[in-house]
C-alpha positions in Angstrom: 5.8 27.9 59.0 4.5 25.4 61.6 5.4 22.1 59.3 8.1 24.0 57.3 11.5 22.1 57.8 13.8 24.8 56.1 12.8 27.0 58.5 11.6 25.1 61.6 15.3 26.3 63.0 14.1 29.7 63.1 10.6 29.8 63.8 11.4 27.5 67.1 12.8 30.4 68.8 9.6 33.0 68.3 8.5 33.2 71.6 4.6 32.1 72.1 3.8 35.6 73.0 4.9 36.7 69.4 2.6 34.1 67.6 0.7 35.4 64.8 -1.9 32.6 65.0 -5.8 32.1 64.4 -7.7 29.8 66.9 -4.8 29.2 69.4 -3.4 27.1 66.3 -0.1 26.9 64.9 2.2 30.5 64.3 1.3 32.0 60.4 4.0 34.8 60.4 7.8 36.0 61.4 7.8 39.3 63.6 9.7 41.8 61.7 10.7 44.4 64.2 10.4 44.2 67.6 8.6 47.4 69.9 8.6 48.5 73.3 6.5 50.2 75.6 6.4 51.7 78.5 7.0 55.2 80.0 9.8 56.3 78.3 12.4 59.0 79.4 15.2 61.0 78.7 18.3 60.1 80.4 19.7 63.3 80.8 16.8 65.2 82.3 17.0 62.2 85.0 20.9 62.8 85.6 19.7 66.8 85.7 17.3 65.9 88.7 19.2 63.6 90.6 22.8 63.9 89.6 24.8 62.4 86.4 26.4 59.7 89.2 23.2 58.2 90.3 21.1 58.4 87.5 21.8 54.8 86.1 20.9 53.3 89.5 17.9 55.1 90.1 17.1 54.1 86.4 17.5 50.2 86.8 16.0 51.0 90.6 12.6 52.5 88.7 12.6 50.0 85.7 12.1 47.1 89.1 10.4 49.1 91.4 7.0 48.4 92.9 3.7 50.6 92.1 3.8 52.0 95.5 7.0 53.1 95.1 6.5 54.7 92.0 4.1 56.6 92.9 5.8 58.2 95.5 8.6 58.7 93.0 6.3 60.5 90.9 4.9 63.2 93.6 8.2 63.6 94.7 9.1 64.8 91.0 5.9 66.7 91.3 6.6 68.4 94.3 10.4 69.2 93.7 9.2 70.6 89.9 7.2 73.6 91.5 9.2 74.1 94.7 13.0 72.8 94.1 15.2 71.2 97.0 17.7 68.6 98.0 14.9 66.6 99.5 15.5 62.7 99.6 13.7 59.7 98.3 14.1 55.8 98.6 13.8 53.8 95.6 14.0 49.8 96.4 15.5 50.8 99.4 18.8 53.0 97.4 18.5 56.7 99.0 18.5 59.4 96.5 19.1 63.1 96.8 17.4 65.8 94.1 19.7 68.5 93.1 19.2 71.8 95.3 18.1 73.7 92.3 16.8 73.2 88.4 19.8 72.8 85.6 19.9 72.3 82.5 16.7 70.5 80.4 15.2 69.9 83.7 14.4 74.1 84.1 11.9 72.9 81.3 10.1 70.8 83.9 6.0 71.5 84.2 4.4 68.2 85.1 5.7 64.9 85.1 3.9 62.8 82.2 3.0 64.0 78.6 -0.1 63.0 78.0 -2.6 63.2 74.9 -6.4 63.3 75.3 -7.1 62.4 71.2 -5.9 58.9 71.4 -5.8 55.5 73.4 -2.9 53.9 72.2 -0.8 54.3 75.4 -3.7 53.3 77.7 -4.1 50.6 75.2 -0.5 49.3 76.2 -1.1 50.0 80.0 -4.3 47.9 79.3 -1.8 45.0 77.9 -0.1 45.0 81.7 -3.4 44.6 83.1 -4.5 41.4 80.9 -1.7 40.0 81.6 -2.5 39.7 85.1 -5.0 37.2 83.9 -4.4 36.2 80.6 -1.2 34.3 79.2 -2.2 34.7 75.8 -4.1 36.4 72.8 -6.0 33.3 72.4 -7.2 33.2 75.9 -8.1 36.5 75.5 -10.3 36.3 72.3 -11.5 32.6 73.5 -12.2 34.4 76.7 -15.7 33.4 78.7 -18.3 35.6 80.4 -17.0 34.4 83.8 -13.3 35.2 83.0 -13.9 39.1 82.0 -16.0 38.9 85.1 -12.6 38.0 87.0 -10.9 41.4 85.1 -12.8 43.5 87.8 -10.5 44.1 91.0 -7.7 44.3 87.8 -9.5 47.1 86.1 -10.2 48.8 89.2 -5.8 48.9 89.3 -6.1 50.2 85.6 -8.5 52.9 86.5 -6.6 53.7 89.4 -3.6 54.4 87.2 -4.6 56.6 85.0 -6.3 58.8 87.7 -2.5 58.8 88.9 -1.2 60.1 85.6 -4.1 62.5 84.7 -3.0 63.9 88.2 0.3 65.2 87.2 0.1 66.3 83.7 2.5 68.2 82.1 1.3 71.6 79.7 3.0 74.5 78.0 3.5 76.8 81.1 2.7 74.3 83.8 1.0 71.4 85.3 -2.2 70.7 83.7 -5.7 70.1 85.4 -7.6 67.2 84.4 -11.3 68.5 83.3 -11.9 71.2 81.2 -9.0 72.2 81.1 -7.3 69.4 79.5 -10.2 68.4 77.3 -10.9 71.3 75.7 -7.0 72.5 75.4 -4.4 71.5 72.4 -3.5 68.6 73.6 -3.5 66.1 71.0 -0.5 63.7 69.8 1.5 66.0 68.3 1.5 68.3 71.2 2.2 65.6 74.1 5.4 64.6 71.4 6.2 68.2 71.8 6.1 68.7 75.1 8.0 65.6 76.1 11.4 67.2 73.4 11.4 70.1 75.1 11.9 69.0 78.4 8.5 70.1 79.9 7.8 66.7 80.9 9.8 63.8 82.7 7.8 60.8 81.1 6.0 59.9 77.9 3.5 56.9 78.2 4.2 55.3 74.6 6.6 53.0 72.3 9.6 52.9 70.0 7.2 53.2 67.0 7.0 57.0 68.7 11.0 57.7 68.1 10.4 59.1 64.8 7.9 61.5 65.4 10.6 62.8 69.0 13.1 63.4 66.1 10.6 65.1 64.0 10.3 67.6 67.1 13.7 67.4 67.9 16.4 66.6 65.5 18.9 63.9 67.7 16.4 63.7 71.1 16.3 60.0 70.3 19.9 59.2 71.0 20.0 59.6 74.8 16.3 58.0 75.7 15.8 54.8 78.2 12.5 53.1 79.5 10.4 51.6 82.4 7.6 49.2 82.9 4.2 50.9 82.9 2.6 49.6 86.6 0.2 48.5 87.7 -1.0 48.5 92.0 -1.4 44.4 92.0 -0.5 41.9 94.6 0.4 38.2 93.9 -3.5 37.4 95.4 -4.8 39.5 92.1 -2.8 37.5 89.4 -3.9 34.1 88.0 -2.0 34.2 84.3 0.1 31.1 84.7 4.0 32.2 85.4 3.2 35.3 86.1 4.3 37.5 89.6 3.4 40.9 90.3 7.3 41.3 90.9 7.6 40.3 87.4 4.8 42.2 85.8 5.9 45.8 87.6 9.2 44.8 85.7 8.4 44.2 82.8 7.3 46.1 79.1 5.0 45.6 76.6 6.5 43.9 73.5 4.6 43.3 70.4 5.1 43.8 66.7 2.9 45.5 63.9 4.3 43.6 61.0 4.9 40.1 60.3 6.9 38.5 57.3 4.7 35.8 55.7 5.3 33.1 52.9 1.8 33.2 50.4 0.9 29.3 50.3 -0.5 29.5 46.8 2.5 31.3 45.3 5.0 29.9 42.9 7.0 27.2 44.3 10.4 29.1 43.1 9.1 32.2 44.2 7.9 30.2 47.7 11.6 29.0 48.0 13.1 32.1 47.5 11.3 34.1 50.2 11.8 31.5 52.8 15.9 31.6 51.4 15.6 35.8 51.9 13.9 35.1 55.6 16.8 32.6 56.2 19.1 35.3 55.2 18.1 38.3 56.8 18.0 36.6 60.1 20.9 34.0 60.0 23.2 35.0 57.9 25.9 37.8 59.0 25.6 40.0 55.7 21.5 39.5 56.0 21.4 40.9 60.0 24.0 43.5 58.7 20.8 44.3 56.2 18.3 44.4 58.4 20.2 46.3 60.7 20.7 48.9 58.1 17.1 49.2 57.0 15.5 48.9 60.4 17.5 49.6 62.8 15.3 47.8 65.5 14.9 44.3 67.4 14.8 41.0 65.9 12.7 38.4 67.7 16.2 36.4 67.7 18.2 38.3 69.0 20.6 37.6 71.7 22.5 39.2 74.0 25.6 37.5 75.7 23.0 36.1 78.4 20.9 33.9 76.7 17.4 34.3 74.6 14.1 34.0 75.1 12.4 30.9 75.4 9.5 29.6 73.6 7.1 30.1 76.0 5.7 33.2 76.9 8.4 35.2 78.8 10.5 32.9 79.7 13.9 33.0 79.8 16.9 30.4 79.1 20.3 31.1 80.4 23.4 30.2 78.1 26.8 29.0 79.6 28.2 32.0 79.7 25.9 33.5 82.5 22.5 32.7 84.6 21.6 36.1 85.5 20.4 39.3 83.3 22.0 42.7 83.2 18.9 43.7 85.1 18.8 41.0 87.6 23.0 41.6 88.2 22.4 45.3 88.8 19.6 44.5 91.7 21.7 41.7 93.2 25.3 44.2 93.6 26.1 47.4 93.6 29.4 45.7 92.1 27.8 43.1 89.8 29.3 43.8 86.3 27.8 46.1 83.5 24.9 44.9 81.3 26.4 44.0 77.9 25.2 47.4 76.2 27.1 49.4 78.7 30.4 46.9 78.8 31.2 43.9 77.0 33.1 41.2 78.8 35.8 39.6 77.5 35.8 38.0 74.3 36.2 34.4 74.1 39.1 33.6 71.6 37.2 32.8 68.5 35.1 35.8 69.0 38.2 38.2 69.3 38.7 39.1 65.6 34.8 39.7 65.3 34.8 42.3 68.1 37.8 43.3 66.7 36.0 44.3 63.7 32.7 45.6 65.4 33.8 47.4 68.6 30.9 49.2 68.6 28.3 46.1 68.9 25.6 45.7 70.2 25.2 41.9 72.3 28.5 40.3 71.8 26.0 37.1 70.5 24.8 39.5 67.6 27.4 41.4 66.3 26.0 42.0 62.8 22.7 43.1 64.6 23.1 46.5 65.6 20.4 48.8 66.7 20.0 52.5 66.0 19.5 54.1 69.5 19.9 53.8 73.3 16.0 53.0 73.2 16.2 50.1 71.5 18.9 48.7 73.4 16.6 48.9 76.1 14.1 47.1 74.8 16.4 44.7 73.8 18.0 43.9 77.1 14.3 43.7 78.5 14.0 41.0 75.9 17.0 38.7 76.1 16.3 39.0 79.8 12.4 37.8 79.7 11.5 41.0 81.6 8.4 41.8 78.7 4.9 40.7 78.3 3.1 40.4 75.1 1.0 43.2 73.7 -2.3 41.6 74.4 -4.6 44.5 73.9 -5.1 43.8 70.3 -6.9 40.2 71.1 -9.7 42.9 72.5 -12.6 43.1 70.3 -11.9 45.5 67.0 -13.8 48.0 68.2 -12.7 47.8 71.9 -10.2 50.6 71.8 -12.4 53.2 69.9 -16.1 52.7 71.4 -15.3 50.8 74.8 -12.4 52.4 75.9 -11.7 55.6 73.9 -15.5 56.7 74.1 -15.7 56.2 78.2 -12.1 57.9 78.6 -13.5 61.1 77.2 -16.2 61.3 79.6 -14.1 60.5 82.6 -11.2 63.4 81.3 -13.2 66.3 81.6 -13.6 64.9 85.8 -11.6 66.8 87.4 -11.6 64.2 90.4 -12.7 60.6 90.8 -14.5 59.1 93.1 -14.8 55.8 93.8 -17.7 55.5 92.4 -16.6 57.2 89.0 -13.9 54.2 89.0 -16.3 51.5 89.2 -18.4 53.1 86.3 -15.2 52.5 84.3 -14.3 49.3 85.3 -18.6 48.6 84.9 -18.4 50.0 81.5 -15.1 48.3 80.1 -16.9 44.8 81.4 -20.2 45.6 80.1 -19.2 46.2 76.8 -16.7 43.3 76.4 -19.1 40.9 77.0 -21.5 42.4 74.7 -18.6 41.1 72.6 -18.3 38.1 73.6 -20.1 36.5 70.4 -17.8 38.1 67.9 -15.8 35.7 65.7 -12.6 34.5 67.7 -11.0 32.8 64.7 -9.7 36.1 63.5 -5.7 36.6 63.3 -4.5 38.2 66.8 
């Protein structure tokens, strides 16, 4: 890919946070479908809390807002879930007013996350937020020196701090769950936390797109209506050192990775070599092939492009086109007025475009009208995207074994406490350090 000139056009715009690469070298692969995470949530149980009128402000207000904030936001939910008022609550300094009493899905209401204790693959993305903080890349992160895990500590200490948070307010069956025995030893693995979150018993679900087919699994059509927010993270500018990076921009911002990349074999055929790089051609730059891919996935390309601009080449950036210098995001926290995001109102179409919309009213990003995508999810994800508001999925440059014997083995130990103390926290963060560098000798040349 890295030498290739046929398709040197494409590969310039995969953002350096999407590089499949070994040794910080070159990029060996196309991402095929873009994925999110974050906490994700169902916009109608947020319009049944707040109001249908305010619930798209509060939603952009919460996808910006700072960890502080967010937390109060969440024991607010807490607290109106068990006793029900018209109490009030500032959000980036917007007032908001919960409904006087429980309607519709949001009588469901027990806690306010759905959380599993069988599995690490959310805190695995939270984890992503928090390398970030220090990392700009995968490479750094498997290249990564005693001294620099050393400097993970006061960002681990925000990590652990977060999921004491969400263990605080978890949502069960009949009500909010303890942390401790309690949740341990009840059902609550995946498929129950899926569960739980389609029937309205919880506000948020700590996960990805990738999860959408399993909602609709539990609930035929609960996908269709679903949004998402930036997992933070309680970090000042004085904690970050990644180059570019802000806390402003990392409590703003989701995960974005991909689990499959389209790669040419080097030893194939030379026909056979010529026609894949034709079909990869095709199915991203050619109308009929995005009309393909569209059909069969459904999801994000790592080209596309909303009316705004696309992402740069280096990791979350962002370059404007003519047509405007700010993202939909960015517009709704600058005015009350500024105009809609393009997946909520296109603007007007430039003459040479009118025929196309003409023909696809129902686009998606006025740039990419063959690319459509399947559900209000991953227009999210996508407008995230285009805007730059997304940091790369860095948790899989950890060690293989990182998730299941570092992480996963010291989370079941700290879920059946049913409080932490500060010194249970440094433990954690004692234990997550400890057994990275143990690590640090593994073979960094592996793909990541």
């Amino acid at each position: 890919f890295l030498n290739d000139s046929g398709l040197s056009s494409l590969t310039t715009k995969i953002p350096a946070g999407l590089h499949l690469s070994s040794a910080g070298i070159g990029n060996y692969g196309i991402p095929l479908v873009l994925e999110g995470y974050g906490y994700i949530f169902d916009k109608g149980m947020l319009s049944d809390i707040f109001g249908s009128e305010n619930s798209e402000k509060l939603a952009n207000d919460l996808r910006s807002c700072s960890f502080t904030e967010f937390e109060g936001f969440v024991a607010a939910v807490d607290t109106w879930i068990s006793a029900p008022s018209a109490a009030e609550i500032t959000l980036n300094g917007h007032k908001y007013t919960f409904s006087a009493e429980k309607s519709g899905r949001a009588k469901n209401l027990t806690g306010v996350f759905s959380l599993n204790n069988e599995s690490t693959r959310a805190l695995e993305h939270l984890l992503s937020t928090a390398l970030a903080a220090k990392f700009q890349s995968r490479y750094e992160i498997m290249s990564a020196a005693e001294e620099a895990v050393s400097g993970m500590e006061n960002v681990l200490k925000a990590y652990a701090e977060v999921l004491d948070f969400q263990t605080s307010h978890i949502a069960g069956a009949e009500g909010t769950v303890s942390r401790g025995e309690e949740f341990t030893r009840g059902d609550y693995n995946y498929s129950t936390s899926v569960d739980l979150f389609t029937r309205g018993n919880a506000l948020f679900y700590p996960g990805g797109t990738s999860d959408t087919a399993d909602f609709e699994k539990s609930s035929a059509g609960f996908s269709e209506n679903l949004d998402i927010i930036p997992m933070k993270l309680p970090l000042s500018d004085e904690d970050i050192t990644a180059s570019g990076m802000t806390a402003e921009k990392l409590q703003s911002s989701i995960v974005i990775g991909s689990r499959y990349y389209l790669a040419v074999n080097p030893k194939a055929d030379e026909n056979l070599s010529a026609a894949a790089k034709d079909f990869i051609n095709w199915i991203y730059n050619d109308e009929a092939g995005k009309t393909a891919y569209s059909s069969a996935f459904g999801g994000v390309p790592f080209n596309f492009e909303y009316l705004i601009g696309t992402p740069g080449t280096e990791n979350g950036s962002f370059e404007s086109s003519e047509e405007s210098s700010s993202s939909p995001m960015e517009e709704n926290k600058s005015s009350e007025n500024a105009k809609s995001s393009p997946k909520t109102e296109n603007p007007e179409p430039s003459p040479e475009n009118s025929s196309q919309n003409e023909e696809n009213p129902d686009m998606v990003g006025p740039m990419n009208p063959s690319h459509k995508l399947n559900s209000s999810l991953m227009e999210a994800v996508a407008e995230y995207y285009s805007a730059g508001n997304w940091i790369p999925d860095l948790s899989f440059a950890l060690p293989a074994d990182f998730a299941e014997k570092i992480l996963g083995e010291s989370l079941s130990d700290f879920w059946g406490m049913e409080i932490w103390t500060d010194s249970d926290r440094k433990n954690f963060v004692d234990t997550i350090i400890g057994g990275w560098k143990e690590r640090l000798d593994d073979d960094k040349t592996a793909v990541g």
